[in-house]
Every structure is written in C-alpha cells, then in structure tokens.
N, C-alpha and C positions, 0 to 999 in steps of 0.2 A: 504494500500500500504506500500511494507517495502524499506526503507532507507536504505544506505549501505555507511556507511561515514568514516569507516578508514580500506578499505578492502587489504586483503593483497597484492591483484595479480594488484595492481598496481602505477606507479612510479607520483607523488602528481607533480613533475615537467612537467611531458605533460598532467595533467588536468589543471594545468595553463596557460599550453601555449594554449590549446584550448578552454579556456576560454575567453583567448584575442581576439579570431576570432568571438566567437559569435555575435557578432552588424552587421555583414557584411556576414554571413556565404549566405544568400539566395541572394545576393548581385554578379550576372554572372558577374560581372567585377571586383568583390574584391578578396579578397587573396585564397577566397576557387573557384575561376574560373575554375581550371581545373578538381576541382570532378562535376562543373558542366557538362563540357563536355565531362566525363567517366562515367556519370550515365545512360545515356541511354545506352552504350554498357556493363553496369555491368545488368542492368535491361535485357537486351535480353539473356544475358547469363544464367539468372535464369528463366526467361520466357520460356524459350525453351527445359527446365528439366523440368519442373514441371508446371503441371496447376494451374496457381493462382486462378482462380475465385473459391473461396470461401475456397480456403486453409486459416489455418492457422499458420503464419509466425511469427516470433520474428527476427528485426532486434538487432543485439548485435553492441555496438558501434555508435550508429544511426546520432553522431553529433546533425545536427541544422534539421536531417530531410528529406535529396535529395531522399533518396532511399526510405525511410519510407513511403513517401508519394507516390512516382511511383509506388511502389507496392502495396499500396490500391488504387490507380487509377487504378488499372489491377484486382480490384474486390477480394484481398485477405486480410483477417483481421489480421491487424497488432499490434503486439506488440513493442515496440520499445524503448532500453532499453542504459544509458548512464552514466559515474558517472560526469559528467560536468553538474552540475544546470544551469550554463547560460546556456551551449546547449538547453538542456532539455526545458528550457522555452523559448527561441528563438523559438524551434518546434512546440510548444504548441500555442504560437505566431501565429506561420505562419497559424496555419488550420485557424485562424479565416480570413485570405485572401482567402484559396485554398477551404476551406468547406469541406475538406476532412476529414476521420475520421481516426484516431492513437492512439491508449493508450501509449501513451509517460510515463517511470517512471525511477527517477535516482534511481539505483539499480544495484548491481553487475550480472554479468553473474551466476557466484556461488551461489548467494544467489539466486537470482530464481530457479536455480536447485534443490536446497533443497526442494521452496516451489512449484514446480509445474515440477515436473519429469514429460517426456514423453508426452508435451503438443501438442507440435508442429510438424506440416509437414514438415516447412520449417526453415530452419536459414539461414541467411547472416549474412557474417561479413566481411567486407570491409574494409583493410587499417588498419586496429585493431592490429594483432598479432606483426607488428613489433613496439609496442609502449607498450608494456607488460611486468611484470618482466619473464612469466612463461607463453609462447604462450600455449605450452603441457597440461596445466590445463585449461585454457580457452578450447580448446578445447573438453577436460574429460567432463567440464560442459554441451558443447553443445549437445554433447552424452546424455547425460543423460538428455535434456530437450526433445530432439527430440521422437516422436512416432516410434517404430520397421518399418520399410522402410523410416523413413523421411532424408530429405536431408539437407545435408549443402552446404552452399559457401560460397567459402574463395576470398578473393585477398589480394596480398599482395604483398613485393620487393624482389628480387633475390639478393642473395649476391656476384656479381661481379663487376670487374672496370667496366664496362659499366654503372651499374645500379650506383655505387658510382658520375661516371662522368656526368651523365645526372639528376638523382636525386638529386642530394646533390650539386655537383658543379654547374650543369646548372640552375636546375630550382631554386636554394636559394641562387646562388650567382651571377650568370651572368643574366640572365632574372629575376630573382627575381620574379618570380610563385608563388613561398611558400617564408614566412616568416623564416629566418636561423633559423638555430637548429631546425627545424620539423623532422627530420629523422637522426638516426646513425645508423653509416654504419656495426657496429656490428650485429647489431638488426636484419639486414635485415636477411631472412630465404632462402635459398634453396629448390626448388622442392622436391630433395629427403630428405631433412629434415620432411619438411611438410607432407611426404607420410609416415614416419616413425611412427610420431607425430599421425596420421590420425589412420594407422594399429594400433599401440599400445593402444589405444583409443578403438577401437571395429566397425572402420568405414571400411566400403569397401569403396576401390577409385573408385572414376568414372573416367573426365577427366579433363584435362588443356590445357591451352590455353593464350597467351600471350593478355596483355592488352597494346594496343600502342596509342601512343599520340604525335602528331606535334602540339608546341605550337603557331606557328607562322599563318597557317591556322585554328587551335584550332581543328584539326579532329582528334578524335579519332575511334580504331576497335579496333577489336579483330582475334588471328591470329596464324600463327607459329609463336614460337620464344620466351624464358622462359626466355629470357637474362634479363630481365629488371623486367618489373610490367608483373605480372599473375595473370589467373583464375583459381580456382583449385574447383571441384564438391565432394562431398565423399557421402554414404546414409549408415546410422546406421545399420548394419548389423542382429543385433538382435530383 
C-alpha cells in the first residue's frame, strides 16, 4: 500500500481540522450529524446511475467512512481513499462494529492514478472539491482512474449569498452544525465551473440536482434548485 504524506493538491490546514472530528465522526449526534442525514440521499443519487452490486467503486475523500460503507452494503466493492490517518482508522475502526468490508488506504487521489489507471466503474466524491488547492486536478485524476464509460459523483457548494448564508453563517455560526472555519466561501464552486472542470477533463456531463437539508427536522432530499449544496453525475467519455 503506498503512502502519500506531503502531496501537493492539498491544504495541511483542513486535514487538521478533520482530524479533530474523527472521535465523533460515526457519532448521529456529533459535529458530522448532518453528513449523517445527506448520506442516504447522496447514496440514492448514485444508486440510481449505476448498478452497485458488484461494481467497482473508489470513494475519494471517504472521511471516517458514511458513504464507504453504504455503498458496500448495496453489494459494490469498495475502495476508499483519504489523506486524514485519524479518519482513515476511525473507518477501519468502525467495520469491526458494521462487519462490512472497505479497503480503506491514506493515499492521494493522484497517487492512485498513477498506480492503478482505469480501475474503477465508479467514483464518488463528496464534499471534497471545495476543500482542495486545485478541484481541476482532483478531478484529471479521477478521469484517469475511472474504466472508458465509468462514472463519477460529485457534490459539492455553490458559490452564492445563499449558500454563504446558510452554510457558513447558519450552520457554523448560529446553529453550530459544523464546527467554524469548515468551509470558505471562496472555495465554494459553481455549476458551471464544475461543468467546465468536468468537459476539460475528458468527462461527458450527465446531470445535477440540488442536495437540500432542514436542520431542525434533520430531513434531507434531493431536488431543483443548485443554489446551495448539489449533485453533479459526469461518465468518462473515452
């Protein structure tokens, strides 16, 4: 298994910060509550492209493990890939409660490109790109690990006041959701950025589709509406 410990495509200050979540990340009531209750509507949205059972899938970005594991409970073999060691073992962690199976490895998205171009049917990547120096290369990469028709999914924040006001001021400063400083408002991506990023890359776009979420019921769907958190589908065109 290869290591990836001072890669470039990414900023050493948000693997500390989500470093600090790992104790609590599996934790429905702790600071990562609300990926708990977007993971089932991130999960249907990949479910519903693409047959898991018995795909093979590489989550990029994996955290402490939500998605990683839903998607080998839906019968697809998973890779599941992070540069946060605490995450990393926190996930590792957790199969021995779930019994589920993950090859969990801290490892750049890049550096698996190199060593296993073209593996996978599937990619997800959740919540990743706006916390990257260089989203456009993360994505090159995934390109390049993906099999000629395999797909990716993306989500990720729209860069508008809306998404500033409810992401950043709401849920990290008034409901305190997320711990401050998880998200800047630079960072966040645009639809038609991400479509650019996507084309220029070598992927055909599929589609999008807004990810919504009421903290106060904890319901989250999927739906119109790009203003805020979205879904975005692409499949490797070549």
């Amino acid at each position: 298994m290869s290591t990836t410990t001072s890669p470039v495509n990414v900023d050493p200050g948000e693997i500390a910060r989500f470093d600090r979540l790992a104790q609590r990340w599996w934790d429905p009531e702790g600071p990562s509550k609300p990926l708990h209750d977007l993971n089932p509507v991130r999960l249907a949205f990949v479910a519903e492209r693409i047959a898991l059972k018995g795909a093979k899938v590489l989550d990029v970005g994996c955290g402490g493990g939500l998605l990683s594991e839903a998607l080998a409970g839906e019968g697809a073999t998973v890779m599941a890939i992070d540069l946060s060691s605490e995450l990393i073992e926190t996930a590792k962690l957790h199969l021995l409660e779930s019994g589920r199976t993950v090859d969990y490895r801290q490892v750049s998205v890049e550096s698996l490109a190199e060593e296993q171009p073209g593996s996978f049917d599937a990619i997800t990547c959740m919540e990743l790109l706006e916390h990257v120096p260089d989203p456009a290369a993360l994505l090159a990469a995934c390109h390049r690990l993906l099999k000629p028709g395999g797909q990716l999914f993306v989500s990720t924040l729209n860069r508008t006041p809306k998404a500033f006001a409810l992401a950043i001021v709401g849920a990290e400063y008034v409901m305190r959701l997320l711990p401050r400083g998880t998200h800047r408002y630079a960072q966040f991506i645009r639809p038609s950025e991400l479509a650019r990023w996507l084309r220029g890359t070598g992927f055909a776009l599929g589609d999008a589709t807004g990810l919504h979420y009421e903290p106060f019921s904890r319901r989250a769907w999927s739906g119109p509406g790009l203003d805020v958190n979205y879904l975005m589908s692409a499949t490797r065109a070549d």
